[in-house]
C-alpha positions in Angstrom: 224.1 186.0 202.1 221.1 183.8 200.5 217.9 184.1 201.6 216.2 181.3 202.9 213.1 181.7 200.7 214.6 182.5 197.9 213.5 179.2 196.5 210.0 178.9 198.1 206.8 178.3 196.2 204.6 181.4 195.4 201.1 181.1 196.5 198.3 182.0 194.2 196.2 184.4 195.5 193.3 182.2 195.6 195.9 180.2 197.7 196.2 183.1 200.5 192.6 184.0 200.2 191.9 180.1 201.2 194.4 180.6 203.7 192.9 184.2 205.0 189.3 182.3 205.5 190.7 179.2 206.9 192.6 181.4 209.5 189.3 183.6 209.6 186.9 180.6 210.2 189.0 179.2 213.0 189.0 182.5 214.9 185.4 182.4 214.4 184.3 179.3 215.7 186.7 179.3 218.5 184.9 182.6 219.3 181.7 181.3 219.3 182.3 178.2 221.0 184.3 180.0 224.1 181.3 182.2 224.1 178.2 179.1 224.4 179.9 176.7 226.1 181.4 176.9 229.3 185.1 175.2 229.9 183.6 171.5 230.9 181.1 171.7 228.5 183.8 172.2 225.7 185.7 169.5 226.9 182.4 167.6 225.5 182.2 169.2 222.2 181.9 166.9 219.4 183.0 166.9 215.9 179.3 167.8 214.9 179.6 170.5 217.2 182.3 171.7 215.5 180.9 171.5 211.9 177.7 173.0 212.7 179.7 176.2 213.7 181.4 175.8 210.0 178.6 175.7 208.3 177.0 178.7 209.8 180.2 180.6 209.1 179.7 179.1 205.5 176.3 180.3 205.0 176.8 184.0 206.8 179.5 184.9 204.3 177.1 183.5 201.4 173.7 185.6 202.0 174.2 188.8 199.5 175.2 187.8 195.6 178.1 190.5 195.5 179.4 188.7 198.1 178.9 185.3 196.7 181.0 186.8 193.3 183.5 187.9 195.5 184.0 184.3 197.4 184.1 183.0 194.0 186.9 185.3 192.1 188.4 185.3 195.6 189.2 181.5 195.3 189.0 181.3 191.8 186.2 178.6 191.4 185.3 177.2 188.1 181.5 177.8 188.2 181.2 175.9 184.8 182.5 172.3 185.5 181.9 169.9 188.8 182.6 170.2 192.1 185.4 167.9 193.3 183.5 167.1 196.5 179.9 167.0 195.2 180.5 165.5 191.9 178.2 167.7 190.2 178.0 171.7 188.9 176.4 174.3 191.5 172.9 175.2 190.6 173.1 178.8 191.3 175.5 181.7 192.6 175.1 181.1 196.0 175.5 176.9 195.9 178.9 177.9 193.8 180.0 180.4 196.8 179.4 177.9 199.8 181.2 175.0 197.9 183.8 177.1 197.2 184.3 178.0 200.8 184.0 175.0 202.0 186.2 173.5 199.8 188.9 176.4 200.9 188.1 175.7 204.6 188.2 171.9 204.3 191.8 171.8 202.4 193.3 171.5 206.1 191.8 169.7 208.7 189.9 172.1 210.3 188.1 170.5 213.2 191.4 169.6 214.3 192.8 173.2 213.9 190.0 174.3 215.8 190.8 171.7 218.8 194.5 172.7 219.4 192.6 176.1 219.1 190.5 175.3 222.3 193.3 173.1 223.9 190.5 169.9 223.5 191.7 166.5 223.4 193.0 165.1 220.1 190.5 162.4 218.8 193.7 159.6 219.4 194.1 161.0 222.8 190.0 159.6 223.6 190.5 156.7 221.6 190.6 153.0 224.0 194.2 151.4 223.7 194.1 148.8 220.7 194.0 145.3 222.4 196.9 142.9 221.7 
């Protein structure tokens, strides 16, 4: 009998930890949002909401530098050359760990992750019909 993965792509380990924070981050904001808000006020949440509570989870893993250099060989980012999202090499330690993260967290689409999540409405589902 063959197994079914047999053929299935490794993932790096940068790969899992990306997935491990992404996972992490999601738990985390639900958390915090389920605690704030109460059910009719998350129905109101907006995306800005939602990415505020991102970046706080950013910047509370990003405080101490050996956890900074742990981020960084975690998801084994190139400190030395640009940032795809910025454009532009991190100034120091810290920058280099929250871009990092955030570009782990933002390789899925997060804010919709974190809807299903919560049971909110997709953003197609509060979108007016198109007119014909």
């Amino acid at each position: 009998m063959e197994n079914k993965n047999e053929f299935k792509e490794m993932e790096t380990c940068a790969q899992i930890k990306a997935r491990e924070f992404q996972e992490d981050c999601i738990d985390s904001v639900v958390s915090d949002l389920e605690y704030f808000n109460s059910e009719e006020d998350l129905q109101e949440i907006e995306e800005w909401h939602i990415g505020d509570y991102i970046n706080s989870y950013v910047e509370s893993h990003c405080i101490y530098n050996y956890d900074c250099e742990k981020i960084i060989k975690d998801l084994d980012y190139d400190i030395w050359s640009d940032d795809p999202m910025r454009g532009e090499r991190a100034h120091n330690l810290m920058c280099a760990a929250m871009w990092a993260l955030e570009g782990a967290l933002y390789e899925i689409d997060i804010h919709e992750e974190i809807k299903n999540k919560l049971n909110l409405k997709k953003d197609e589902d509060i979108r007016p019909p198109a007119r014909s």
